[in-house]
TIKETOR-642611 format. One line per field, with one value per atom (N, C-alpha, C): residue in one letter; atom name; x, y, z. Coordinates in nm, 2 decimals, padded with zeros to 4 digits. Each point is the difference from the previous one (the first is absolute). Layout:
<titis>
residu A_...
atome CA_...
X X_...
Y Y_...
Z Z_...
</titis>
This chain:
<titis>
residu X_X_X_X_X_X_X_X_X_X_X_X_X_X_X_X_X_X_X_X_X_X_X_X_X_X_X_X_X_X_X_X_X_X_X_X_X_X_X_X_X_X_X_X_X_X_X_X_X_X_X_X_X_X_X_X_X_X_X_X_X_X_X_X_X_X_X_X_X_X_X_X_X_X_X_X_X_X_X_X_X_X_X_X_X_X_X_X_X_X_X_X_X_X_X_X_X_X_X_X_X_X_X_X_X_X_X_X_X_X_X_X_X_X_X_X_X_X_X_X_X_X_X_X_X_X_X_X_X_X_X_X_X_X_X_X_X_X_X_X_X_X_X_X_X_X_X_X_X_X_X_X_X_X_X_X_X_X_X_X_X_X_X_X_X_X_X_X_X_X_X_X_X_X_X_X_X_X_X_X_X_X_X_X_X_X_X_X_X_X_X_X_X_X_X_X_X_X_X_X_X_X_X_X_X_X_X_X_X_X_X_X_X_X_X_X_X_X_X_X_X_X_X_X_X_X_X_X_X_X_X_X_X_X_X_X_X_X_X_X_X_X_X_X_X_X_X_X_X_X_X_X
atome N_CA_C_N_CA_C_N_CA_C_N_CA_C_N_CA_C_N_CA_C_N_CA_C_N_CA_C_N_CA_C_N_CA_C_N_CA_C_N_CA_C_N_CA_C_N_CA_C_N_CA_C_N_CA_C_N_CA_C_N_CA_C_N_CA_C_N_CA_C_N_CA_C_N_CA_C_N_CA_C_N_CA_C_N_CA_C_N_CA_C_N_CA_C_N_CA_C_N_CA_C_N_CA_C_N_CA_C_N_CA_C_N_CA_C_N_CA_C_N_CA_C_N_CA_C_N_CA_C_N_CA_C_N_CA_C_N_CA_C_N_CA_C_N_CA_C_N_CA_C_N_CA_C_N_CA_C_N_CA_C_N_CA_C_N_CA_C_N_CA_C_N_CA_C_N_CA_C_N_CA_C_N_CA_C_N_CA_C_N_CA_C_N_CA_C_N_CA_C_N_CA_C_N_CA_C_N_CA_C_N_CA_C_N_CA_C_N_CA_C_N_CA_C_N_CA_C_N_CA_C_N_CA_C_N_CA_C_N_CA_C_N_CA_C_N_CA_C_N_CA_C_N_CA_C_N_CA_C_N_CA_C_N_CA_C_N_CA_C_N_CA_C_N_CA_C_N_CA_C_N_CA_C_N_CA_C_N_CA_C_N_CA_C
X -13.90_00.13_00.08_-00.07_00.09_00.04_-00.07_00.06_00.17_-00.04_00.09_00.15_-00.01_00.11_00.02_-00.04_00.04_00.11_-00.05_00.06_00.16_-00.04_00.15_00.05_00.00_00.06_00.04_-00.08_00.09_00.06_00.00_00.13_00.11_00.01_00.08_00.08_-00.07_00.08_00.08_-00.07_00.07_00.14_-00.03_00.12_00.09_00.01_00.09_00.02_-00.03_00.08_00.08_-00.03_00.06_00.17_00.05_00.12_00.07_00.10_-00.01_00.16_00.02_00.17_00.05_-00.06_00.05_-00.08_00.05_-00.07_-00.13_-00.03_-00.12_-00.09_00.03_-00.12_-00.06_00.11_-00.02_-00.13_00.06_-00.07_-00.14_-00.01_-00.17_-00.03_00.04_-00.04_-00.07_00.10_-00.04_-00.09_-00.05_-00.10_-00.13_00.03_-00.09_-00.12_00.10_-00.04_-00.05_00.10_00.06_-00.02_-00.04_-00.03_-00.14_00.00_-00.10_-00.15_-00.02_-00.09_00.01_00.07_00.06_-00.11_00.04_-00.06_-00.03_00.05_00.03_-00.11_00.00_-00.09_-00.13_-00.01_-00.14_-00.07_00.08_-00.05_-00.05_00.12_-00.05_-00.17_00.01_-00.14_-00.12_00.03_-00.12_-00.03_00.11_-00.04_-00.17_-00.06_-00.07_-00.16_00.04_-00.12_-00.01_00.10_00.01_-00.11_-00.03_-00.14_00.11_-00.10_00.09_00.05_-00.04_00.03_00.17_-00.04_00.16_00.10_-00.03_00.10_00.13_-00.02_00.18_00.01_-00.03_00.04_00.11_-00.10_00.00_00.11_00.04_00.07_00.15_-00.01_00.15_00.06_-00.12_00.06_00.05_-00.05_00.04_00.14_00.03_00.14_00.08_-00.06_00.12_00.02_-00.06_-00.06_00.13_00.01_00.03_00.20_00.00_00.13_00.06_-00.08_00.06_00.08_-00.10_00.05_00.16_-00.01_00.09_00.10_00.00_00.13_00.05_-00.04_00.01_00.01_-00.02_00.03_00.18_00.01_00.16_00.05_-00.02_00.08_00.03_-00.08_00.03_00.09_-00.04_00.09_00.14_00.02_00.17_00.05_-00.05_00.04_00.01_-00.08_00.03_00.11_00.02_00.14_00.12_-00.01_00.10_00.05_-00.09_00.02_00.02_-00.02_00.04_00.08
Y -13.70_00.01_00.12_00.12_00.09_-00.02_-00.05_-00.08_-00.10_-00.07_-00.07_00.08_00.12_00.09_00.06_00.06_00.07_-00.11_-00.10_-00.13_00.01_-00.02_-00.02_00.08_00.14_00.15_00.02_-00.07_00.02_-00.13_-00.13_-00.07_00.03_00.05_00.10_00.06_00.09_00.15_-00.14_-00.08_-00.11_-00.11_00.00_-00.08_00.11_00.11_00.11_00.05_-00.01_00.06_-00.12_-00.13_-00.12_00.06_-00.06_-00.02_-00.10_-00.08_-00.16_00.05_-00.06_00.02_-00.14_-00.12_-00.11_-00.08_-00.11_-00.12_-00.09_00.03_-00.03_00.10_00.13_00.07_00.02_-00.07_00.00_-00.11_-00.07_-00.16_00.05_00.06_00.02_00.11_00.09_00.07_-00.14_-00.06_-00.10_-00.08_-00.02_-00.07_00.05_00.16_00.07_00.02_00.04_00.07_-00.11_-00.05_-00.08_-00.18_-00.04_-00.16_-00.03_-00.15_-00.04_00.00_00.09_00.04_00.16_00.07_00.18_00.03_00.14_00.10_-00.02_00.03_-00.02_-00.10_-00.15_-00.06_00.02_00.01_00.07_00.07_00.09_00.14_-00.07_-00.08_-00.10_-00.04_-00.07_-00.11_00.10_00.14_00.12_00.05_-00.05_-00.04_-00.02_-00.10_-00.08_00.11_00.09_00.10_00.14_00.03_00.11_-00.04_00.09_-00.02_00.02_-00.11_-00.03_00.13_00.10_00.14_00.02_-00.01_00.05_-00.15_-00.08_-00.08_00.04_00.02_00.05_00.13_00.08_00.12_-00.08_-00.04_-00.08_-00.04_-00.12_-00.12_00.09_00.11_00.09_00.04_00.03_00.08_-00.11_-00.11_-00.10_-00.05_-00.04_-00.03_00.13_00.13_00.08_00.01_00.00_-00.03_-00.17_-00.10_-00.11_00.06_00.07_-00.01_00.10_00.08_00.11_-00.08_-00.06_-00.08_-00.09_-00.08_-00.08_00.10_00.09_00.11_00.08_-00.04_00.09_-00.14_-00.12_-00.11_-00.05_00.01_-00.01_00.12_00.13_00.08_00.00_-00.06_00.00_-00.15_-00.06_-00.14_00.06_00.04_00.04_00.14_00.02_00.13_-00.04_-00.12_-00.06_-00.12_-00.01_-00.10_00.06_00.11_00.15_00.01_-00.02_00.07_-00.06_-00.16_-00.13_-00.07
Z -08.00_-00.06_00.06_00.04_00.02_00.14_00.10_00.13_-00.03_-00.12_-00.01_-00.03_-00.10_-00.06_00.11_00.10_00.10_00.12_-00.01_00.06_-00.08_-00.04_-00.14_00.00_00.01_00.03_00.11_00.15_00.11_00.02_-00.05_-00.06_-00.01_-00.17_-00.04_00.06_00.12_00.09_00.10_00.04_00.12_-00.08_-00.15_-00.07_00.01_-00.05_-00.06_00.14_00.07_00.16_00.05_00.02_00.00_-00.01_00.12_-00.02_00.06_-00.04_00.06_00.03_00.17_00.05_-00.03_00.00_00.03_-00.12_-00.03_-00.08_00.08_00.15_00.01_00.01_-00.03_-00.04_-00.16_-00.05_-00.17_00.01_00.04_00.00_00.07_00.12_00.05_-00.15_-00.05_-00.13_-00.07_-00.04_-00.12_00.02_00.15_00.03_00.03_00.03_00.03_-00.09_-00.15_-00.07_-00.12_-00.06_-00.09_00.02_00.10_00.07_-00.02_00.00_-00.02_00.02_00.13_00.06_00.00_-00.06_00.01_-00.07_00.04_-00.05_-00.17_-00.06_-00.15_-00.02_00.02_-00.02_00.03_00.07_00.07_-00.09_-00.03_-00.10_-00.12_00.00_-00.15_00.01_00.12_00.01_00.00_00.03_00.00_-00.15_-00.11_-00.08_-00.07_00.06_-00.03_00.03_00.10_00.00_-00.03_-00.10_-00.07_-00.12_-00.06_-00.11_-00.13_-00.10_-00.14_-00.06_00.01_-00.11_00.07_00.16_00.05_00.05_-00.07_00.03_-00.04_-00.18_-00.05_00.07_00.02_00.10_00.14_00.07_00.12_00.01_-00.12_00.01_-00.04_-00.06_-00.08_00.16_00.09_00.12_00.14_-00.02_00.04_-00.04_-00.14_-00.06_00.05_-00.02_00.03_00.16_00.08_00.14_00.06_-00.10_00.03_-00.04_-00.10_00.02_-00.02_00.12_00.11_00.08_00.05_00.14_-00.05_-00.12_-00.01_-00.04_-00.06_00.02_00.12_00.11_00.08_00.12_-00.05_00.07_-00.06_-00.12_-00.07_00.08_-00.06_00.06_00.16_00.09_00.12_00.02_-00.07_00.04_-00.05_-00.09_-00.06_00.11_00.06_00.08_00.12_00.05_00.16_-00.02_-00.12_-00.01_-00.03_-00.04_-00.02_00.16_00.08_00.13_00.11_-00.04_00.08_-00.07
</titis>
């Protein structure tokens, strides 16, 4: 687990530095991170080998983990249409 939090933290530093000039780098964001094979899910499916005591732990920092990215996926989509 703590492999995995440390994953999620330099995530994190790579979402929140993220800066998108145009609408197709929103779109690689949202696929990056946020798509159906992204990051985010992934984390999800690592799920399944966290031990029962730290799941609700786990799973709180995943949901907050999951919509980092989607706030930072909105706020970049409204700021590269601000600017195109």
């Amino acid at each position: 687990m703590e492999q995995l939090l440390k994953q999620i933290a330099d995530y994190k530093s790579e979402i929140a530095a993220f800066s998108a000039t145009d609408d197709k780098q929103v779109e690689e964001f949202r696929i990056k991170y946020l798509g159906t094979k992204g990051i985010v899910k992934a984390l999800m499916g690592e799920m399944k080998n966290v031990s029962a005591e730290n799941k609700k732990q786990f799973g709180q920092i995943l949901n907050d983990f999951k919509l980092f990215a989607e706030n930072k996926y909105d706020a970049s989509k409204t700021s590269s249409s601000d600017n195109g």
